[in-house]
N, C-alpha and C positions, 0 to 999 in steps of 0.2 A: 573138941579142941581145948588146949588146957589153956587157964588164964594167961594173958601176958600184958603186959605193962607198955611193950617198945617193940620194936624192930618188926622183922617179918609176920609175927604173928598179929599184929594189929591191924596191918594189910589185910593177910586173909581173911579174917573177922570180918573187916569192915565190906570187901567184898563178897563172902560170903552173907551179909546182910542185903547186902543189894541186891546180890541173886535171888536171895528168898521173896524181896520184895515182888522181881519181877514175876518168879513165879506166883506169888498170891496175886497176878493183875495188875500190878505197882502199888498197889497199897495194901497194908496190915495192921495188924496190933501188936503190940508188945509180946502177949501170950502166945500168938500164932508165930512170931518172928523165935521165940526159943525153943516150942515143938517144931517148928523147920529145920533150924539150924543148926540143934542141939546145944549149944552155946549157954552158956549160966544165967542167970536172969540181968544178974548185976554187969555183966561183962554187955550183955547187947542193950541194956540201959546207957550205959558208958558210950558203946560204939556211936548210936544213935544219937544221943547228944552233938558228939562231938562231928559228925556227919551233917547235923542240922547247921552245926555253927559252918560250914565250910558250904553251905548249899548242894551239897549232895541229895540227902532227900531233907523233909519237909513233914511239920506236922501235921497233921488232918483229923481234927476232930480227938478220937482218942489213939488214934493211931498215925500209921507215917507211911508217906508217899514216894515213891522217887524225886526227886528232886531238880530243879532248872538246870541244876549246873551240869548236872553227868546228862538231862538231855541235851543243853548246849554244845557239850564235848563230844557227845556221842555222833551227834552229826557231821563231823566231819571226818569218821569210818569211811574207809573206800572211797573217795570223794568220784573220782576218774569212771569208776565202777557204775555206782550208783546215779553218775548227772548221766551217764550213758543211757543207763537200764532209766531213768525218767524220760529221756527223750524216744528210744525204739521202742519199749515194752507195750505201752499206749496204744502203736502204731501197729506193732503187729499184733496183737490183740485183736483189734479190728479188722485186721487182715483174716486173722484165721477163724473169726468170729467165737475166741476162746479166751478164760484167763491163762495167764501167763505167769511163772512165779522164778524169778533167778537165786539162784540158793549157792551157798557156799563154801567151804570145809573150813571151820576154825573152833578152836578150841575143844579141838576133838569131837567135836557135833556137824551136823549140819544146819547152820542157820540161813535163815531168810534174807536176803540183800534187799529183796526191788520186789516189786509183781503189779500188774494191772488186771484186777476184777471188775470182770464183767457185772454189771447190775444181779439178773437173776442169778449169778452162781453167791452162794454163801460162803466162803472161801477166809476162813482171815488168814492175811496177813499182815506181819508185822516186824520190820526191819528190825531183826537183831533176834528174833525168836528162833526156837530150836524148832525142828521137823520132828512130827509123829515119827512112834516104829514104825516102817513097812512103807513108808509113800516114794515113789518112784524116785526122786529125785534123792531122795536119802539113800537107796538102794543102788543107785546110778554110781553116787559120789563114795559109797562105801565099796563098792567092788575096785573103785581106781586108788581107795585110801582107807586102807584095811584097819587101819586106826580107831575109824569112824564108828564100826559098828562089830558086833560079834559076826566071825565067819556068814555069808551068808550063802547057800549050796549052788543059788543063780551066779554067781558073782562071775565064773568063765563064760556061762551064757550072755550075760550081761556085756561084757567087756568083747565080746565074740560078734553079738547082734549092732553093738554100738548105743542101745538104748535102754530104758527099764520099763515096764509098764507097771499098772493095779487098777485094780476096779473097787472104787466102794473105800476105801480106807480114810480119807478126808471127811467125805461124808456121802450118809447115802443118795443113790442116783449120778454120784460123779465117778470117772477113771480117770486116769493124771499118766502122763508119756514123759520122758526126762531124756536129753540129749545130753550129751558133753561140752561144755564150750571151755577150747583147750587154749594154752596159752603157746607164745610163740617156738617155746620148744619141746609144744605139742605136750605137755603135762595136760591134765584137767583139773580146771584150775575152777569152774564152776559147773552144774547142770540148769538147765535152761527144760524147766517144765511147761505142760499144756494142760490146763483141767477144762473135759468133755464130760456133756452127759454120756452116759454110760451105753446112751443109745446109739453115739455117734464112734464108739467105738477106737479108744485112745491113739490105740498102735494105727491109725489113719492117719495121722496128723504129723506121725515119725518124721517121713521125708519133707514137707516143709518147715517141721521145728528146727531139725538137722541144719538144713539150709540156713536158717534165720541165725542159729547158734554159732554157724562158722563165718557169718559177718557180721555179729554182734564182735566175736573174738578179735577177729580182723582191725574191726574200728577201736575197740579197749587198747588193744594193742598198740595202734597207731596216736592214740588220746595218752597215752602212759609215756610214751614216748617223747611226745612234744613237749608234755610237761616238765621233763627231767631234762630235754636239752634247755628249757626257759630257765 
């Protein structure tokens, strides 16, 4: 990106700083921030500054953090969405004695909304993170939003069967099932995953995520609504 002083380019800088940080974990150094981002040395010394003075990110030692503010803003992403997926995810979690992960197409990725893990599964997630290659719910939401990901040859099967599966791609011992949860005129508007040991065999869990997915959608629907006639 070439130096800029003003306008558009200072945006993308500054968030392509933020990117990089979330990718190193939310925190880096200087060095690791311009092998990231490719950006000049002086141009992400400048960015960084000026992000600190605004509480975006934060010093840390000799390097820099994300910041209160952008997690302050950040929360209040998808509000309708996300008070939903805290109140059901929980719930049926327990029900189907499975994690649970609601993801969702933006920014050209599929990122993470919501999810409830189970103790023994090792599963992170983390509202706002992108999805591995290959995990069913990325595979689910790429076949209905071809944007998402390169071609991929399951995509009619997918869109055919109603569901994704994979074994093993999150981590090993676990398989991950991904439903559709559409919106009211039936777009797929997120998928609605289940991570099983690999013993319990993912595509089991199909018909009651299905289930769950289409009165998750139901209730979003009817929450989105009330808010906008308020």
């Amino acid at each position: 990106m070439r130096e800029t002083i003003g306008g558009r380019g200072v945006l993308e800088g500054a968030f392509t700083l933020l990117e990089a940080l979330d990718e190193h974990g939310g925190q880096a150094g200087l060095t690791q921030l311009v092998r990231t981002t490719g950006l000049p040395k002086t141009t992400v010394h400048r960015l960084l500054d000026q992000l600190a003075d605004l509480g975006a990110v934060e010093r840390a030692g000799r390097g820099y953090r994300i910041g209160s503010r952008v997690f302050r803003l950040g929360r209040r992403w998808q509000p309708e969405l996300r008070d939903l997926a805290k109140e059901w995810l929980p719930v049926l979690s327990a029900r189907m004695r499975a994690s649970l992960v609601l993801v969702v197409p933006r920014e050209g990725r599929a990122l993470v909304a919501a999810g409830a893990v189970l103790p023994a599964d090792d599963v992170p997630v983390w509202p706002g993170s992108p999805l591995p290659p290959g995990t069913a719910a990325g595979r689910l939401l790429a076949a209905h939003h071809p944007a998402l990901a390169e071609p991929d040859t399951d995509a009619l099967e997918i869109r055919a069967n109603g569901f994704a599966a994979e074994s093993e791609t999150i981590a090993e011992g676990l398989g991950c099932a991904a439903v559709a949860v559409r919106t009211p005129d039936g777009r797929v508007g997120a998928a609605l995953a289940a991570v099983l040991p690999v013993r319990r065999d993912p595509v089991s869990a199909v018909t009651a995520l299905a289930s769950s997915a289409r009165s998750f959608g139901t209730a979003l629907a009817e929450s989105t609504g009330r808010n906008r006639a308020g």
